[in-house]
N, C-alpha and C positions, 0 to 999 in steps of 0.2 A: 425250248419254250416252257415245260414243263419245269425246268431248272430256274428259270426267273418266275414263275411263277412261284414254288417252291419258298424261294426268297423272301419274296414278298410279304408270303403270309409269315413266315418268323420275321421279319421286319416290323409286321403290324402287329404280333404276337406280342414281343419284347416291350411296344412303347403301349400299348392298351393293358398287358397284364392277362388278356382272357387266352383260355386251350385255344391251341390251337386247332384249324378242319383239319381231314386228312389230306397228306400232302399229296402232290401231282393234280388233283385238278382242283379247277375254284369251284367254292361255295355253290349249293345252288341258287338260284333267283330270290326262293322262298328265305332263305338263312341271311342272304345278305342285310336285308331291310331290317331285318330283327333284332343283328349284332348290331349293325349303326346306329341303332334308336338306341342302345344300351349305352351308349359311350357318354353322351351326352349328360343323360341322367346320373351315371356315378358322379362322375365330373363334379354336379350340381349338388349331389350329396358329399361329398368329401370337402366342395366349400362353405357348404353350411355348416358342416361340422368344424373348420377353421376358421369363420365368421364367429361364431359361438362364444369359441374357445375366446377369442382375440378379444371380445367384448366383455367378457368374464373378468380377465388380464387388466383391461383398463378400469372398468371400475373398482376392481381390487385397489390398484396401485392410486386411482384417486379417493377410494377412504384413505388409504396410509399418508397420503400428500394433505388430504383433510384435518384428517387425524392433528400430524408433525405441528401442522398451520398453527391450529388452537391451540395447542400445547405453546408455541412458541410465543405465542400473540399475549395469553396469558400470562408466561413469563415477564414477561416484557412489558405488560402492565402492571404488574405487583411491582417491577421495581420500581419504576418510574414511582409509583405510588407512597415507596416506601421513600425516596430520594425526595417527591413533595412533603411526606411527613419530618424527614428530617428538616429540609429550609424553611420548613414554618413554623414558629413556635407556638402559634395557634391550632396544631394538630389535635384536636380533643375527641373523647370520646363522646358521644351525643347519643342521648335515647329514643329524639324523635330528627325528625328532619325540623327543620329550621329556613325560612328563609328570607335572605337580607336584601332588602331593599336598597338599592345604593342611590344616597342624594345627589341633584346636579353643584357642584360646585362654579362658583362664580368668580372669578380673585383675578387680580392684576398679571398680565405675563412679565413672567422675569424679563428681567432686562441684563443683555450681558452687558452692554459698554456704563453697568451704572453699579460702582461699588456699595454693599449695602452698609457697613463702616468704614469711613475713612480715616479714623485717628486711632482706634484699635486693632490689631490682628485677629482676625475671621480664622483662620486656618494655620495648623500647624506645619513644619518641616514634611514630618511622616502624613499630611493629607487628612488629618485629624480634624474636623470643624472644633471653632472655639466658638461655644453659643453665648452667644449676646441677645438683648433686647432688638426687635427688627429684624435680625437676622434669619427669622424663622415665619411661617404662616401655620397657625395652631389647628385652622380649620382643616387643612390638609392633614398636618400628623395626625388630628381626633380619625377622622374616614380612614386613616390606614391601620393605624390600629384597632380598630373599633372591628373592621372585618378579617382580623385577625383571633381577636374575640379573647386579649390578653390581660393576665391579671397580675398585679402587680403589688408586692411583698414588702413593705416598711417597715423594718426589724429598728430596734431600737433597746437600750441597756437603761432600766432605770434602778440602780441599788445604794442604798444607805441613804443618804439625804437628799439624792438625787430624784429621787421618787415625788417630791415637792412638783417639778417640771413635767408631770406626765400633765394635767390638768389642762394646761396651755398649750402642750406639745397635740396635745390629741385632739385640743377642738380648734386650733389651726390648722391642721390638715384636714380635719371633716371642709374647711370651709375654702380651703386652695388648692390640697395637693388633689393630683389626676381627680378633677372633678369630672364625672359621668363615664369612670369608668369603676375596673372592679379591681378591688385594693382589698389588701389582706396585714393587719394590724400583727406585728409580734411583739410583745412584750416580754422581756426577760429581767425582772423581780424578784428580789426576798422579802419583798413586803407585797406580797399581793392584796390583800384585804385593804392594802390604802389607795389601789389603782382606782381613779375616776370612774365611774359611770356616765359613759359617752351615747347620747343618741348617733347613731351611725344611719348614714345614707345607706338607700337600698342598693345591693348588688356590695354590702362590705362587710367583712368579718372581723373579729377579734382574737388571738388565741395569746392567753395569759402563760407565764412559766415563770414556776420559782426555781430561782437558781441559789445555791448556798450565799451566803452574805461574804464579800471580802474579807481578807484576813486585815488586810492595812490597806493606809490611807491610798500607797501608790498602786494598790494590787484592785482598783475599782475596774481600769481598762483591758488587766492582762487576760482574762478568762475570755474576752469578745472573740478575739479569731480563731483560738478553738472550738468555741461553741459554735462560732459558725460555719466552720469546717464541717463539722460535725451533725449540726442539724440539715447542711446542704445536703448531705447525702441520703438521711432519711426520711425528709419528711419538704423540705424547699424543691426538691425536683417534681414531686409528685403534684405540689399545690399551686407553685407560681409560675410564672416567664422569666421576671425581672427582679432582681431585690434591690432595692432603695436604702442603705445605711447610714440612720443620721444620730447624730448624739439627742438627748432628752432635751438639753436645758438648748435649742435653738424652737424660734417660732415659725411659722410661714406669715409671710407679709401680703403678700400677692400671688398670682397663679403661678403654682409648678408641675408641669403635665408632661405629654409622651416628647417634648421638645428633648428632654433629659436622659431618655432611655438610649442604651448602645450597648454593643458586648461589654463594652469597659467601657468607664466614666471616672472623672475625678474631679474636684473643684478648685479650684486656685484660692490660695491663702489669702484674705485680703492684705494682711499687713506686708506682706512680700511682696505686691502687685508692683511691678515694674522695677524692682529690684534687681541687681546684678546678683549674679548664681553662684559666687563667692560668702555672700550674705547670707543665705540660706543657710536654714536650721538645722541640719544637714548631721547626721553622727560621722563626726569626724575620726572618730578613735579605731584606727587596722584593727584593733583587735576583734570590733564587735560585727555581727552579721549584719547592721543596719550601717554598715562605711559608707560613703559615698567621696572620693576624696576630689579636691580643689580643680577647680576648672570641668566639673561636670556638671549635667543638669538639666533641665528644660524649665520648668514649674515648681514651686516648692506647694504640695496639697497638703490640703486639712482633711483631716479623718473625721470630722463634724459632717462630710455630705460626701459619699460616695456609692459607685454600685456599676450593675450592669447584666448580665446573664446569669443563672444563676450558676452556669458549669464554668462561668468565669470569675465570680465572687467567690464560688468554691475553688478553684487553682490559687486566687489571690490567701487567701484567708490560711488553706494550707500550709501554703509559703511562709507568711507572716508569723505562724503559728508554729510551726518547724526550726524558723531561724530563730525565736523567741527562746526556745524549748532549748537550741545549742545554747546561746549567750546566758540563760538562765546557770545550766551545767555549770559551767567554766565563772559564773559569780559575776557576769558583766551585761550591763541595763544601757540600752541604748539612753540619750538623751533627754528624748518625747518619748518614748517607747512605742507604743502600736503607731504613730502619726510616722516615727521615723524608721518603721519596716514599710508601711506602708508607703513611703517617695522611696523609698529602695527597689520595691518592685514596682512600681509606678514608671521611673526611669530607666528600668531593662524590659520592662516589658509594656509597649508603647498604649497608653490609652487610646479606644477608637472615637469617644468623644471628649474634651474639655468644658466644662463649663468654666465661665467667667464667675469673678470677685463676685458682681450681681445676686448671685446665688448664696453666698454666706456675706453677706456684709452687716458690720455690726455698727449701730450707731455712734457708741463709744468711742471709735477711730477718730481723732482730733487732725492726724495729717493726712486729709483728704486730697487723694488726685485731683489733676486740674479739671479731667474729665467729668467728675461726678461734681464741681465746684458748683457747675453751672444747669442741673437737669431736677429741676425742684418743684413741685403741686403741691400746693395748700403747706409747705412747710414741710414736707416729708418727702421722704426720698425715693421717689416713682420706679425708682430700678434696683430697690433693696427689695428681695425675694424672702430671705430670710434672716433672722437678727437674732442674735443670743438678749435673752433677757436679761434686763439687769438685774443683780440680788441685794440684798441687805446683808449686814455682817452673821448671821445665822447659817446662809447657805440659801435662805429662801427664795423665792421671787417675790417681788414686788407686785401686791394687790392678788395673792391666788389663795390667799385661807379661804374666800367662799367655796361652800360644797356644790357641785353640780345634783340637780331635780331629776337626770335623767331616769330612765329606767331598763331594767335588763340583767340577765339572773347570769352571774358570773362562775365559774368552779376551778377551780385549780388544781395544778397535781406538781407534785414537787419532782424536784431534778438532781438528782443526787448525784454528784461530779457530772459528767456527760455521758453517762454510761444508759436512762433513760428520760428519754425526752417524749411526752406527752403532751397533745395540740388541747386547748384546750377552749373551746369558739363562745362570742358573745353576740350572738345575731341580732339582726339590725330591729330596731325598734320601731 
C-alpha cells in the first residue's frame, strides 16, 4: 500500500513540477487543498505569459507585412506612373493643378459597311492611314489633343532670297495651321532683321536664328538635316511634341490641324500622284547613299511638308544627315539631294501616317487627275491645303513688298556652324 502510494506521489511529482511530501504516507487533509489550488494558478500564469508572447510575435510580423505592403505598392505606383509618363507626350511639368473640363461630343457613328473614299486609297500595305478630305472628324482629333495639352513645332529654312516667302508663310499659318492650339514658330535665317513682324495668336511663340548664309546656289538645302539633328537634341525635345517641316516659299490654303500629326508623316509628291514607281525621282546611281534601285517603292515625298515625333524627326534627319556627310566625302550629290535622302529613309523606314497630294498641291499643275477635275467652289480648289506661291523672275512672290503693321520686339543670336544654338522667342501680341 504504502509502495503504490509512494508511486503516486513521484507520478504527481514529475508531471506538476512541485517537491515532493515525504514518502510512505499521503498528505495531510490540510496540504492536500493547498497544493491543488496551486496547480491551476501556475497553469494560468505560464499561459498568460505565452498568450503575451504570442501577441507580441503577431503584431510584430504584421508591421513587417505592413511595412513590405507599402513599400511594394509604392513601387508599383512610380512605375506605372513613369510608363504613363512615357505613352504620353503630354507629360508636363505644371505649377498649379489644372483642370479640364471635357465637352460632350455629338458626330455621326461610323459606319463599317460604308467606305469613307471610294476612288482613292485610305490605307497603306503596312496599315498606315492615307489622310484625305472626309476621312477624318477634326472635332475629335482637336478633344484628343487638346487634353493631351500638345505643342506643336513648325521649323522652317528661310536664306538668301528665300526670306521674301517668310511674310506669307507665316501669316498663313497664323490663319490655318493647328488653329486653337499651341504652336511654336522656328525660323532659321541669315537675314533676320528682314523677318516679318507677325501678330501671333495667343498660346504661340517665335524663336528667330541666324544661321551662316550658304556658300552656293545648291548648298541652300544641305545644312537643314544637320541642323535639325542637332537642334532636336538640345533645345526640340525640351520645347515641343511634334515638329512640322515645311519649306518657306509654300502657303496654307485651308485648315491644317492634329489630322496630320503621327510618329512619322510624309506627303505625296503631287506630280508623281498615281505614277508607276519606275517613274520616280528616285537616285538611281549605286554609288550614292540616296540609291533606291528599279522596281522599289511605295510613294515618291516631297521634302516641302513632312514631320512627326520629335525622337522620330531626330532619327530621320540624323540619317539623312550622316548619308549626306558619306556622299559628300566620296564627291557624290544625290539627284534632289535632301528630297532624295529623305524617300530613302521614307521607304525602309515605314511612315506611320501619309498624307495625300491635298496637302501640297500646287496650282500651276496643268495635268490634273481625274479626281480633282471635278471638286471645285467658287473656282478654287476646295481640297488644296497648301500651294507654292508663284514668283516673278527676281525670285520674289507675287504681291508681298507690302510691310506688315504688326508689332513685337524681336532679338536674335547668331549660329555659328551648329555648334551654338540659341532660342530666341517673339511673344504673342
Amino acid at each position: 500500500m504504502s509502495r503504490l502510494c509512494g508511486q503516486a506521489q513521484m507520478s504527481l511529482g514529475l508531471r506538476s513540477g512541485f517537491p515532493l511530501p515525504g514518502r510512505g504516507c499521503p498528505p495531510s487533509q490540510e496540504e492536500t487543498p493547498r497544493t491543488m489550488a496551486q496547480l491551476p494558478q501556475t497553469h494560468l500564469e505560464k499561459s498568460k505569459s505565452h498568450s503575451f508572447h504570442y501577441v507580441i510575435c503577431l503584431l510584430l510580423l504584421a508591421l513587417v507585412l505592413t511595412s513590405l505592403g507599402c513599400t511594394f505598392l509604392a513601387l508599383r505606383s512610380q512605375n506605372l506612373e513613369d510608363i504613363l509618363a512615357r505613352a504620353s507626350l503630354a507629360a508636363k511639368e505644371m505649377s498649379h493643378l489644372e483642370v479640364v473640363n471635357v465637352s460632350r461630343l455629338v458626330y455621326p457613328q461610323p459606319n463599317l459597311l460604308l467606305f469613307s473614299k471610294e476612288d482613292v486609297l485610305v490605307q497603306t500595305p503596312w496599315l498606315a492611314p492615307i489622310v484625305w478630305e472626309e476621312t477624318f472628324n477634326i472635332e475629335i482629333l482637336n478633344e484628343h489633343f487638346w487634353l493631351q495639352n500638345v505643342t506643336v513645332g513648325l521649323v522652317s529654312f528661310a536664306v538668301k532670297k528665300y526670306v521674301v516667302f517668310l511674310k506669307p508663310f507665316l501669316e498663313t499659318a497664323e490663319a490655318h495651321f493647328m488653329v486653337g492650339h499651341r504652336v511654336k514658330y522656328y525660323i532659321f535665317t541669315d537675314q533676320p532683321d528682314r523677318v516679318p513682324p507677325i501678330r501671333l495668336r495667343a498660346g504661340r511663340q517665335m524663336a528667330i536664328l541666324e544661321v551662316p548664309t550658304p556658300a552656293g546656289r545648291r548648298e541652300v538645302s544641305g545644312p537643314r538635316m544637320e541642323i535639325l539633328s542637332h537642334f532636336s537634341s538640345l533645345h526640340f525635345f525640351k520645347e515641343v511634341d511634334y515638329l512640322v517641316c515645311a519649306h518657306v516659299d509654300v502657303t496654307f490654303q485651308e485648315h491644317v490641324g492634329m489630322e496630320i500629326l503621327s510618329a512619322l508623316f510624309g506627303t505625296i509628291h503631287p506630280v508623281f500622284f498615281g505614277r508607276h514607281r519606275d517613274t520616280f525621282a528616285y537616285e538611281r546611281w549605286p554609288q550614292s547613299q540616296a540609291h533606291v534601285p528599279l522596281g522599289e517603292g511605295d510613294f515618291y515625298y516631297t521634302e516641302a511638308l513632312f514631320g512627326g515625333s520629335v525622337l522620330e524627326v531626330h532619327k530621320l534627319a540624323t540619317a539623312c544627315h550622316e548619308a549626306m556627310a558619306r556622299d559628300k566625302a566620296r564627291h557624290v550629290e544625290a539627284v534632289w539631294r535632301e528630297e532624295s535622302y529623305l524617300n530613302k529613309y521614307l521607304l525602309y523606314h515605314k511612315p506611320t501616317k501619309v498624307l495625300s497630294p491635298e496637302y501640297m498641291w500646287d496650282k500651276r499643275l496643268m495635268d490634273l487627275p481625274a479626281i480633282f477635275q471635278n471638286v471645285r467652289f467658287q473656282d478654287k480648289w476646295v481640297l488644296q491645303r497648301i500651294t507654292k506661291q508663284p514668283r516673278t523672275r527676281d525670285g520674289s512672290v507675287q504681291g508681298s513688298g507690302e510691310k506688315s503693321s504688326g508689332q513685337g520686339t524681336v532679338t536674335t543670336s547668331k549660329v555659328k556652324g551648329i555648334s551654338t544654338l540659341n532660342v530666341t522667342k517673339l511673344s504673342p501680341v
